[in-house]
Structures are given as C-alpha cells and as structure tokens.
C-alpha positions as CSV (number, residue, x, y, z in Angstrom):
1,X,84.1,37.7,231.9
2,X,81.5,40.4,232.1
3,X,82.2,43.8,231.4
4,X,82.1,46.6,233.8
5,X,78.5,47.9,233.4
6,X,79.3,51.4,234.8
7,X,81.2,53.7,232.0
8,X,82.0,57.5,231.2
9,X,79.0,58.8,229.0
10,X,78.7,61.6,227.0
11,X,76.3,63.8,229.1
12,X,78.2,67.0,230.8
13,X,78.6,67.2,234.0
14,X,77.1,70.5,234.0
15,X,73.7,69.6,232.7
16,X,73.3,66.7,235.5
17,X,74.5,68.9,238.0
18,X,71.8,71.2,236.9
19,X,69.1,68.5,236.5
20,X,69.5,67.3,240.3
21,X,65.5,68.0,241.4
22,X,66.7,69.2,245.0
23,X,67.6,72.8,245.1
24,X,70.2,71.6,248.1
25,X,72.1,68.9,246.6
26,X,72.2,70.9,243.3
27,X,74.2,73.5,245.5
28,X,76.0,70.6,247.4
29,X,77.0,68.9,244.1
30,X,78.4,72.4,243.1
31,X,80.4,72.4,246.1
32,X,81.4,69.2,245.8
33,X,82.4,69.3,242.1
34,X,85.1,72.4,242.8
35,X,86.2,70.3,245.9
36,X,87.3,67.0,243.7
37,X,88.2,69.3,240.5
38,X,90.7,71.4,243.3
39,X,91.9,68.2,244.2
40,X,92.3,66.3,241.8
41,X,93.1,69.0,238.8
42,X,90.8,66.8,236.9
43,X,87.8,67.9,234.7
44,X,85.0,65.4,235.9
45,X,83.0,62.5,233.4
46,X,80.0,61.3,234.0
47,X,80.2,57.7,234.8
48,X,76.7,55.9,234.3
49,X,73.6,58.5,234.8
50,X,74.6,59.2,238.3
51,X,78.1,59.4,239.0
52,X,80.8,62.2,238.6
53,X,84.0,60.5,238.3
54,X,87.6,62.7,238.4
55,X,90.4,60.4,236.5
56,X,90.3,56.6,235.7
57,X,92.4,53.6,236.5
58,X,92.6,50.3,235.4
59,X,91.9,47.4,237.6
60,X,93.0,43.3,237.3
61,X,91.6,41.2,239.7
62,X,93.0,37.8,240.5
63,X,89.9,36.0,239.2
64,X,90.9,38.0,235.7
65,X,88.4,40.4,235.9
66,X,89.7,43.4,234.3
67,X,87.9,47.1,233.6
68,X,88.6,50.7,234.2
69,X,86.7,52.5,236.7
70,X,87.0,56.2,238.1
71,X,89.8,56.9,240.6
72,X,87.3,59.3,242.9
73,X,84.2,61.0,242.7
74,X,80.7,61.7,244.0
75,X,77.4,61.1,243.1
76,X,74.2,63.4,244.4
77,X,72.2,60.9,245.0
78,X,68.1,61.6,246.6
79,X,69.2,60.3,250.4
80,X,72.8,61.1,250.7
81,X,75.3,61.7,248.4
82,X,77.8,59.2,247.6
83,X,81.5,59.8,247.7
84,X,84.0,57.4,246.4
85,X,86.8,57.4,247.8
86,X,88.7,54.4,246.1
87,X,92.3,54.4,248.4
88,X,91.0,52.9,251.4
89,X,90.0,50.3,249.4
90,X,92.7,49.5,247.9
91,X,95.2,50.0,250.3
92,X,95.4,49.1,254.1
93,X,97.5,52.0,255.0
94,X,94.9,54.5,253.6
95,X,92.2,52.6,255.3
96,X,93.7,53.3,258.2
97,X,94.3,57.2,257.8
98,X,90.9,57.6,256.6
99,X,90.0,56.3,260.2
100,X,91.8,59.2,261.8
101,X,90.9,61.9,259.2
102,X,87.1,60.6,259.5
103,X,87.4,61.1,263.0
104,X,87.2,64.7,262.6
105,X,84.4,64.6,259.7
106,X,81.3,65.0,261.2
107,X,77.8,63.6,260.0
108,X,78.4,60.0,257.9
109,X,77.7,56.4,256.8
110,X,80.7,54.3,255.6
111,X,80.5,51.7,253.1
112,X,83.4,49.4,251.7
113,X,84.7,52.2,249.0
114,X,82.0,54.7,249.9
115,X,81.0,57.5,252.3
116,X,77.6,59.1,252.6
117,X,76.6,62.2,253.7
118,X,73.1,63.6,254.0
119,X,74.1,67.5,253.6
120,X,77.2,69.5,253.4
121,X,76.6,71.4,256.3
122,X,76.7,68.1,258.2
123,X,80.5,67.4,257.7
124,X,83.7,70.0,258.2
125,X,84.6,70.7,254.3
126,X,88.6,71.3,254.7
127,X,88.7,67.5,256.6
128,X,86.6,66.2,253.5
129,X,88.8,67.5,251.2
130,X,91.8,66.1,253.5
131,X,90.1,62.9,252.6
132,X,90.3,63.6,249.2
133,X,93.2,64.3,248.5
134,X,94.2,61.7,251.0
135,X,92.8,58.8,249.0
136,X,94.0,60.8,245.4
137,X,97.1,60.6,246.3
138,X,97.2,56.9,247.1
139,X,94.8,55.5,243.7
140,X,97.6,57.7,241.9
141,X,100.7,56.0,243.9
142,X,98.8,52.3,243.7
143,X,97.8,53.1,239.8
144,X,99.9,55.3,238.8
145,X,98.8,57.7,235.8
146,X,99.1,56.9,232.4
147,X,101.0,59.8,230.8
C-alpha cells in the first residue's frame, strides 16, 4: 500500500499565512484561521505546503488502505480557497445538512470533501462557520478523538 503523501510538517502556520502573495487571502486566511481554531479549539498544522489542518483522524478503507489525514481545514489557495470539510463525506446524514446549511452560504464551488470560495466577502461567515462546526462535530462522532 502506498502511504498518504499529504502529512503535517513543521512550518507554522503563522509564517505561511504570512507568506500567502495576495494581500486579500492573507487577510481571508486570517479570518478563516480564527473561524476553524473557534470551532474546533484546535491549534492548526500545516499539512503539506498548502494546507492548514485543525485535528487528525485515522482512516481504514476496505481495500486496506490506511493513513491519518486532518479532520477539517482550509487552504488559501491562488483561485479560491479550499475548505475541507470532511463530514459530508463521510456521512450521509451530514451530506445532507450541508445541503440546507449551503443553501444559505452564498458565492461557492463544491467538490466531493471540498468547498471553494473565491473571497470571504462572497459567502455569509456565521452560516460558514455553521458548516464548520456542522461537519466537526460529525468527523469527531464518526472518529472519535483519541484522548
């Protein structure tokens, strides 16, 4: 089996926030990063040289496949930012709230385990961080923490 190519580094959080080249998502990853760490109560990792991850979990696929990834997180990318919002994937019944809280969002693209959103100002920040927390709350019931 291959392993997991994505993993928490050693770089701070800080210093890639502060090396993002656009002055807007710098401030948007700011935003973002006292959203999840509200949330979540987690202090953030980097995962790989783009993306901020809050908490871990361990995954087992059927196939065997086995790794840890992050539970939720963002990354600031050029086009859009990335968020990863990990419960909808994992669980129909979150996929389904997500529907309805998306609903009220505003400006996005939707991938499998992903959302993307050009700017902050596009979406409505108190439904985003309903999302959050939404899909926190089920990686944590699905996987629950290690103590």
């Amino acid at each position: 089996m291959s392993e997991n190519k994505t993993k928490p580094t050693e770089v701070t959080v800080a210093d890639f926030i502060e090396s993002v080249d656009h002055a807007g998502k710098r401030e948007d990853a700011k935003v973002l990063d006292a959203l999840f760490r509200r949330v979540t109560g987690e202090e953030p990792v980097m995962w790989g040289p783009t993306m901020i991850g809050y908490g871990q979990y361990h995954y087992k696929y059927d196939s065997g496949r086995e790794g840890d990834f992050l539970r939720t997180g963002f990354s600031p990318r050029k086009a859009k930012h990335s968020i990863y919002l990990m419960g909808g994937y994992c669980d129909d019944g979150t996929s389904k709230r997500n529907e309805e809280v998306l609903s009220r969002l505003g400006k996005y693209a939707q991938g499998k385990s992903c959302l993307y959103i050009n700017k902050l100002a596009d979406v409505d920040l108190a439904v985003l961080e309903e999302l959050v927390q939404l899909n926190w709350d089920a990686m944590n019931r699905i996987y629950p923490p290690a103590d």
